[in-house]
Chimera marker file (.cmm) of the C-alpha trace (Angstrom):
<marker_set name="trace">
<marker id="1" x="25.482" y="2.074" z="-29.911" r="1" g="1" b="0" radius="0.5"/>
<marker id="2" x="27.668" y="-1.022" z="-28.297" r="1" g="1" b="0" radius="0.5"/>
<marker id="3" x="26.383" y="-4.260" z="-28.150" r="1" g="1" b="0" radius="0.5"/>
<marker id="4" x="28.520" y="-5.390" z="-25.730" r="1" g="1" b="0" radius="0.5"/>
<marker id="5" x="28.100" y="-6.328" z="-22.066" r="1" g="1" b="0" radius="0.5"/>
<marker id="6" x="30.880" y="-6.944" z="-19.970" r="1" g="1" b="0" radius="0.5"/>
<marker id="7" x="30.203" y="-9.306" z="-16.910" r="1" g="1" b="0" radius="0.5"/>
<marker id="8" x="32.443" y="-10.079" z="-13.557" r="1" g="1" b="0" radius="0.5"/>
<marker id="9" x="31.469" y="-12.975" z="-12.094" r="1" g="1" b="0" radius="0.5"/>
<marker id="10" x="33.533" y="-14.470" z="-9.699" r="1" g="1" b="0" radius="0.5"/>
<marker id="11" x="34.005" y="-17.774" z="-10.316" r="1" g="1" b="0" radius="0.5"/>
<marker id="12" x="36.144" y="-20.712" z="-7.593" r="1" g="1" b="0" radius="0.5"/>
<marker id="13" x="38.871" y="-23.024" z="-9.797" r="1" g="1" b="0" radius="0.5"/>
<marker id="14" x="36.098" y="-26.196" z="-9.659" r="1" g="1" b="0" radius="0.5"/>
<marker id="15" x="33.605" y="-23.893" z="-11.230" r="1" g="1" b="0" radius="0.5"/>
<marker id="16" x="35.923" y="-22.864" z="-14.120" r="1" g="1" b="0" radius="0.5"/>
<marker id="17" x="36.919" y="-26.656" z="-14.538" r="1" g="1" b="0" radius="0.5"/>
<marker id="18" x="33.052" y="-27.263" z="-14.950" r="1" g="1" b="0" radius="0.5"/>
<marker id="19" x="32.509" y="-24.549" z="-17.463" r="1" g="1" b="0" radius="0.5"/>
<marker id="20" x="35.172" y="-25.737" z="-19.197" r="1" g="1" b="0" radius="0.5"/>
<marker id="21" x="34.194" y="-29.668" z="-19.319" r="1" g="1" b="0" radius="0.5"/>
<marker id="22" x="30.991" y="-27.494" z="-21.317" r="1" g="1" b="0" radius="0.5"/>
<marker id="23" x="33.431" y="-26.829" z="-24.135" r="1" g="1" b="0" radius="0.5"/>
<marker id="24" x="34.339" y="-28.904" z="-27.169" r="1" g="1" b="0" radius="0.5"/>
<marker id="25" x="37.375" y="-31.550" z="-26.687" r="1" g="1" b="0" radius="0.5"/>
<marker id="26" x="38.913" y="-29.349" z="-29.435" r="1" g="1" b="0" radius="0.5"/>
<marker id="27" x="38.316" y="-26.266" z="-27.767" r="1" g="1" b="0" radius="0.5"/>
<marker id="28" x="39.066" y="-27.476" z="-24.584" r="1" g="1" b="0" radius="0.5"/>
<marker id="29" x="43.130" y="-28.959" z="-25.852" r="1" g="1" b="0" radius="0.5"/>
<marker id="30" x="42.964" y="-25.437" z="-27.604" r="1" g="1" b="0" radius="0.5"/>
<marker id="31" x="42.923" y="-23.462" z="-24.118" r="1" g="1" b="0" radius="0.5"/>
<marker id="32" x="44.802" y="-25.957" z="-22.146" r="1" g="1" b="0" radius="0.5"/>
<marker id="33" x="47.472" y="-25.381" z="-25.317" r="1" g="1" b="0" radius="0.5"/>
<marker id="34" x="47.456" y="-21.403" z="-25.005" r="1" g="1" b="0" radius="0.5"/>
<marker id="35" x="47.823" y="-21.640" z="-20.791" r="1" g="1" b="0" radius="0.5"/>
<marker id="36" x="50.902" y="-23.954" z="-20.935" r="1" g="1" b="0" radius="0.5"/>
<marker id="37" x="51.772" y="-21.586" z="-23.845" r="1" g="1" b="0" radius="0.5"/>
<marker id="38" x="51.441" y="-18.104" z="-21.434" r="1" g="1" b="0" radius="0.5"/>
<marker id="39" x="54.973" y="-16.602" z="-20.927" r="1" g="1" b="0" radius="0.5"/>
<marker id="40" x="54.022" y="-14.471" z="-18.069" r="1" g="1" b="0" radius="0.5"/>
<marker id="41" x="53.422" y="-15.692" z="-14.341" r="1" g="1" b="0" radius="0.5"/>
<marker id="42" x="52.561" y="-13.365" z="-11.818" r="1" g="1" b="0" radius="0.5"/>
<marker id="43" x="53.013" y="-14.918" z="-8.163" r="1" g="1" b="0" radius="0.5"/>
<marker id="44" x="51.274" y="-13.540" z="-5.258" r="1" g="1" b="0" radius="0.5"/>
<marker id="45" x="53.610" y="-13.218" z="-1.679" r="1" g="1" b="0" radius="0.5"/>
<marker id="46" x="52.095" y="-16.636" z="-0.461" r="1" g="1" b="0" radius="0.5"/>
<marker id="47" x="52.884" y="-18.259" z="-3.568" r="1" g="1" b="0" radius="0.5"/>
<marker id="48" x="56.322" y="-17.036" z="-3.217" r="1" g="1" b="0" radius="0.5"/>
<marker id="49" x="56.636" y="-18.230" z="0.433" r="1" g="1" b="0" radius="0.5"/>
<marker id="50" x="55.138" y="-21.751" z="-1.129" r="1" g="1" b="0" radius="0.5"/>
<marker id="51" x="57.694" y="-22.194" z="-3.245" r="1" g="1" b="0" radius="0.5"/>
<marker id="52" x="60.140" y="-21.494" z="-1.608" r="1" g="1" b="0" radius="0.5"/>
<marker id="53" x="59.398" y="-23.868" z="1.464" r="1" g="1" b="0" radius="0.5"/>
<marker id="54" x="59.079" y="-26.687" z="-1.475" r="1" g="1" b="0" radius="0.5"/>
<marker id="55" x="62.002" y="-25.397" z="-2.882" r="1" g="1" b="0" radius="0.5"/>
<marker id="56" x="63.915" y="-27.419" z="0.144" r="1" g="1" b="0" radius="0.5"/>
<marker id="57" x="61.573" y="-30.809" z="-0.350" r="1" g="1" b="0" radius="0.5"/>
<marker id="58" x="64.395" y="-33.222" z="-1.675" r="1" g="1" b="0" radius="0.5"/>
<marker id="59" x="64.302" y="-34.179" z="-5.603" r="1" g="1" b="0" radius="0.5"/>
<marker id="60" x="63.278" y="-37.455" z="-4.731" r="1" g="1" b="0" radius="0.5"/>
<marker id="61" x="59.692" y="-36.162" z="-3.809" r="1" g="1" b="0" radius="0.5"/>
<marker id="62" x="59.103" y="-33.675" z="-6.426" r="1" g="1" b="0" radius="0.5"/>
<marker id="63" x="57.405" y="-34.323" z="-10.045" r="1" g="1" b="0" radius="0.5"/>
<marker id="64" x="58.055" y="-32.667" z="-13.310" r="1" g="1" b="0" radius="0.5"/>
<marker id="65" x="56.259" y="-29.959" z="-15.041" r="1" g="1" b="0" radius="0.5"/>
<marker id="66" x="55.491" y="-32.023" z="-17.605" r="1" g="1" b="0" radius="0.5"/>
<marker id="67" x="54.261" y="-34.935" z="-15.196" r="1" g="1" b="0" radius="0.5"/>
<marker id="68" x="52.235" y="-32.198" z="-13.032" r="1" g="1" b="0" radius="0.5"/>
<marker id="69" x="50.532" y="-31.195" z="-16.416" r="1" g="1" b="0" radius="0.5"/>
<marker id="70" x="49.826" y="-35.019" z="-17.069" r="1" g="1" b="0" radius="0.5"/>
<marker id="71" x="48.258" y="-35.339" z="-13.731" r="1" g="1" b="0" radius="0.5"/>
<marker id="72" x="45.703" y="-32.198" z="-14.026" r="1" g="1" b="0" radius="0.5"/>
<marker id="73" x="44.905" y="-33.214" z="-17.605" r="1" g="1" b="0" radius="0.5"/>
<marker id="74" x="44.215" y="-36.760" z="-16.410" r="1" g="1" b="0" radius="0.5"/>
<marker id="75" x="42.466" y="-35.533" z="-13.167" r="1" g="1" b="0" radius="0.5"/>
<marker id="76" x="40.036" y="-33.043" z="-15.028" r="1" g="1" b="0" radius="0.5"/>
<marker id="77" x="39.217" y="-35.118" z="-18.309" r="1" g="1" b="0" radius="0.5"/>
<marker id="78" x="41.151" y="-32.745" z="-20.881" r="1" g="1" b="0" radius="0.5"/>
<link id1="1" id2="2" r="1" g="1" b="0" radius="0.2"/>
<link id1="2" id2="3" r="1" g="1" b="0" radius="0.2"/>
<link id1="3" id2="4" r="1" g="1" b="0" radius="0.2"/>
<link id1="4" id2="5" r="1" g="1" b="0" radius="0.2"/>
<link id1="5" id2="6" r="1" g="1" b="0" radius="0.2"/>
<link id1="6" id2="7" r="1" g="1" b="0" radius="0.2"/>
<link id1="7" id2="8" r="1" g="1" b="0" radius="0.2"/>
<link id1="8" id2="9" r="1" g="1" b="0" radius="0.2"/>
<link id1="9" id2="10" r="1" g="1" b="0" radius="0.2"/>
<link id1="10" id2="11" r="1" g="1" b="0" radius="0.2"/>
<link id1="11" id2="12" r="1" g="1" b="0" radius="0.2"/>
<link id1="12" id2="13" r="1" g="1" b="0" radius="0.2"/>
<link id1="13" id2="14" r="1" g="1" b="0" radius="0.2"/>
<link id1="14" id2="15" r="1" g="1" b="0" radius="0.2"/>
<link id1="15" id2="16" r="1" g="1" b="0" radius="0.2"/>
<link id1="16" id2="17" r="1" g="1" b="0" radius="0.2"/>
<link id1="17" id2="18" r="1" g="1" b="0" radius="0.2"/>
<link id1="18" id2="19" r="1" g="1" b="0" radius="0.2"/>
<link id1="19" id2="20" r="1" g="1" b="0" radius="0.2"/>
<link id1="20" id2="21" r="1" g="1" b="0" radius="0.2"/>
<link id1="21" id2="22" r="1" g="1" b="0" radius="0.2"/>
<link id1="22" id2="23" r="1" g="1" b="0" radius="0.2"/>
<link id1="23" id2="24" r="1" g="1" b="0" radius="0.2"/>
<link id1="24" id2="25" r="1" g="1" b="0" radius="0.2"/>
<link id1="25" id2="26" r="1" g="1" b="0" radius="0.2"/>
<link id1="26" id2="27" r="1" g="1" b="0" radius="0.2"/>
<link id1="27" id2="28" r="1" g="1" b="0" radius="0.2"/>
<link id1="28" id2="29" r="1" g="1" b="0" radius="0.2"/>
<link id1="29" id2="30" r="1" g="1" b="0" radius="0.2"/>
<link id1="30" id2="31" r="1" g="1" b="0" radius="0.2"/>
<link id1="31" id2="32" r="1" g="1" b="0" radius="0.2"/>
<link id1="32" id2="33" r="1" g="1" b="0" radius="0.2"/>
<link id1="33" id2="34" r="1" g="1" b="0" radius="0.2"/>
<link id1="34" id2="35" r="1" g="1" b="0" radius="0.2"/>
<link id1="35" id2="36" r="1" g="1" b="0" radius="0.2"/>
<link id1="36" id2="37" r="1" g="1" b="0" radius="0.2"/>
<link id1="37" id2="38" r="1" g="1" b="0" radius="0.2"/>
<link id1="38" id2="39" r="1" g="1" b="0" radius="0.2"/>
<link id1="39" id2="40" r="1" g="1" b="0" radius="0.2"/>
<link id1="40" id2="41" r="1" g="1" b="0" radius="0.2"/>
<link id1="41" id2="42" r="1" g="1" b="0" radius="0.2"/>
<link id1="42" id2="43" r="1" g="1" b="0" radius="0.2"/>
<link id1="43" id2="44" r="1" g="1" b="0" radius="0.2"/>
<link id1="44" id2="45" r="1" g="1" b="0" radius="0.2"/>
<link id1="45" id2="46" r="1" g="1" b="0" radius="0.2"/>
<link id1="46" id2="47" r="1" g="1" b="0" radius="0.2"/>
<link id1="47" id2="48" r="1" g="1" b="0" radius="0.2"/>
<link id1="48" id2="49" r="1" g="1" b="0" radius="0.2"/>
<link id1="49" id2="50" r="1" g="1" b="0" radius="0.2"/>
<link id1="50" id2="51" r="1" g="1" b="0" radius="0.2"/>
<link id1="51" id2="52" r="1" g="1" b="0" radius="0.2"/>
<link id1="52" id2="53" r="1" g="1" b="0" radius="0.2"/>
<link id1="53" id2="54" r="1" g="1" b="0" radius="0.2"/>
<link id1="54" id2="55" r="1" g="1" b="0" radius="0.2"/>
<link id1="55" id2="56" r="1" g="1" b="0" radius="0.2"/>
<link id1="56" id2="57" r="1" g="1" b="0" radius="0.2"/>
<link id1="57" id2="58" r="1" g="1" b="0" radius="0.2"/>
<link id1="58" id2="59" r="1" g="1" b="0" radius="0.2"/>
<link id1="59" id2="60" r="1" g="1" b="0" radius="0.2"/>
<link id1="60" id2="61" r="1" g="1" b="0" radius="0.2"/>
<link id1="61" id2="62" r="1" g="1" b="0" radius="0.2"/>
<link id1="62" id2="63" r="1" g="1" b="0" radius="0.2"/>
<link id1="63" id2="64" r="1" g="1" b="0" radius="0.2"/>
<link id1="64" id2="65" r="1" g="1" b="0" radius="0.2"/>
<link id1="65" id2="66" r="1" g="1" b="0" radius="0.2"/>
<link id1="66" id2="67" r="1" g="1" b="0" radius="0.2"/>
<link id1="67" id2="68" r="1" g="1" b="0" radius="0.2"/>
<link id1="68" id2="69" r="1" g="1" b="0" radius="0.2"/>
<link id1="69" id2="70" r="1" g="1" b="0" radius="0.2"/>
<link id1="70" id2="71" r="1" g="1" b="0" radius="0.2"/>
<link id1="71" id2="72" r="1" g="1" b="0" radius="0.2"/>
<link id1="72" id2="73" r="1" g="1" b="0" radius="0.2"/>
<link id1="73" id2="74" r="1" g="1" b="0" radius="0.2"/>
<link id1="74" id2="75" r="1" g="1" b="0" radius="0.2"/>
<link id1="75" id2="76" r="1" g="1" b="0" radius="0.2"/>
<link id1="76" id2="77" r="1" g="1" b="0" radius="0.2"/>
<link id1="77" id2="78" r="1" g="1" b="0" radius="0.2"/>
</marker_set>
């Protein structure tokens, strides 16, 4: 007999950022780690059509990665 439950909630972006506030600082630099870590991006058609419009914003008003991940972490507390 499995004691296992599997649950799908769906959840918006500012609820996940809440449950995640919840965790541990250590857990939550842990997770933020293994998602900059993630190899794999899947992009839906709109995301596609988003990038590519930003794709012709000059250099001048674009950020780096590294700066964008900066921001969020700053933003959200992690």
């Amino acid at each position: 007999m499995s004691t296992t439950a599997h649950l799908n909630i769906p959840l918006s972006f500012n609820q996940i950022i809440d449950l995640i506030k919840q965790l541990p600082k250590t857990q939550q630099k842990k997770l933020v780690s293994l998602i900059q870590d993630q190899d794999e991006f899947v992009l839906s058609t709109s995301q596609i059509a988003l990038l590519d419009k930003r794709s012709k914003t000059p250099v001048e008003n674009c950020i780096s990665a590294n700066e964008s991940v900066k921001l969020l972490k700053k933003k959200y507390d992690l």
